[in-house]
Steps between C-alpha positions, in 0.01 A plus 500: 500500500608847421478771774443829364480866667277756334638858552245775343352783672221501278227251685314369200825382351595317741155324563524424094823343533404304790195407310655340154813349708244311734407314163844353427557235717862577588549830617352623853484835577654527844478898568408798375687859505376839425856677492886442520554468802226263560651263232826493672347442833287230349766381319692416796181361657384235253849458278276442160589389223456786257367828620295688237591811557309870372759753416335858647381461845509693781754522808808276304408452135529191269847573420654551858317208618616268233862578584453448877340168407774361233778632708407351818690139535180357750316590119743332301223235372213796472468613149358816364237555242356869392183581442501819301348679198727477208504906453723441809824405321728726716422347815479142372854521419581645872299246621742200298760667592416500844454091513169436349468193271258651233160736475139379386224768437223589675302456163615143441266201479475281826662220346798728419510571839521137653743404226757800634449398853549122375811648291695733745426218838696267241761702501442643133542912408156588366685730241698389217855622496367652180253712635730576788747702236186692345395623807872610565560628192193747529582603863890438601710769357888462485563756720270437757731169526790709548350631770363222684673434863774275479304269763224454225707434199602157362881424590612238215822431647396235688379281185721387254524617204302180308251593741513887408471404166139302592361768663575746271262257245265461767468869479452531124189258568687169346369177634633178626504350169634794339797573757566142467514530096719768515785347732462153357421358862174341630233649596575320870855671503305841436248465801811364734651824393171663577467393827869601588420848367183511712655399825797747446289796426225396729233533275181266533418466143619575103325798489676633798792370285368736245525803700843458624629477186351861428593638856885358486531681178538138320262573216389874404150588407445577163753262367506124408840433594486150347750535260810236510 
């Protein structure tokens, strides 16, 4: 079974979330939050599975409550899932970047819903790498990498420079298959490499991967960079 905490401060949302996720079978909603600070508390309280989390609440927002969550090691096995409109690009990116494993709309159809929850308790990014770049390429800007605090930007040394060369891909969007193709390796070898990158840079997913790559200065938006 699934645990899941709802975190809206809109009432009706949560009571239609409830509602559709009773239906499933697998997931039980174990709490309910109507701000930040609430879902951290809560958090703590129940240790769920996946929190679905609103972005704009009161007291501690979306955003600041994500990071608590994802960088708390009691959390380490609570995932993070936004529920957001999707004219809210800006602050879906702050929320990925801020340990959240992917965003599903407010708008989306209740079986998209239960299929995210499914997705991100397995341990899956409910964003393609893919999408990942577009939404950095339309809101992270190349200097406002060079000015990020050094405490929030990627530091490569630690990975070597095979594994450099697999993140950079994984930050052009390239797949498994396709990083695998262009090495000559296995697709196996690729996800061991994967997993090494992960646990070095402490991300919990590729698309966290994905925005590493942007923030260490690795790939550049507005250029492909795939060029041998």
């Amino acid at each position: 079974m699934i645990s899941l905490l709802i975190v809206d401060d809109q009432p009706l949302i949560r009571t239609a979330v409830r509602g559709l996720l009773r239906v499933s079978g697998d997931i039980e909603v174990v709490a309910e939050g109507a701000d930040g600070v609430e879902a951290v508390n809560l958090a703590h309280e129940h240790r769920p599975n996946v929190v679905l989390m609103d972005i704009r609440m009161p007291h501690l927002g979306g955003i600041e409550a994500t990071e608590q969550i994802c960088a708390d090691p009691e959390l380490a096995a609570t995932r993070v899932l936004i529920l957001t409109t999707f004219e809210e690009d800006e602050y879906v990116l702050a929320a990925l970047r801020a340990g959240a494993s992917g965003f599903i709309g407010k708008a989306a159809e209740p079986d998209e819903i239960v299929r995210a929850v499914r997705a991100i308790s397995a341990g899956e990014s409910l964003l393609s790498p893919a999408a990942t770049r577009a939404l950095i390429e339309r809101h992270l800007r190349v200097d406002s990498i060079a000015t990020l605090p050094a405490t929030e930007t990627a530091d490569l040394r630690i990975l070597t420079l095979r594994e450099r060369e697999v993140l950079q891909l994984i930050g052009h969007g390239l797949s498994n298959q396709q990083i695998a193709d262009r090495f000559v390796i296995s697709p196996l070898t690729v996800k061991t490499h994967i997993n090494r990158i992960m646990s070095k840079l402490d991300a919990r997913d590729r698309a966290q991967l994905v925005i590493r790559a942007y923030e260490s200065g690795l790939v550049v938006p507005g250029s492909d960079g795939l060029h041998r």
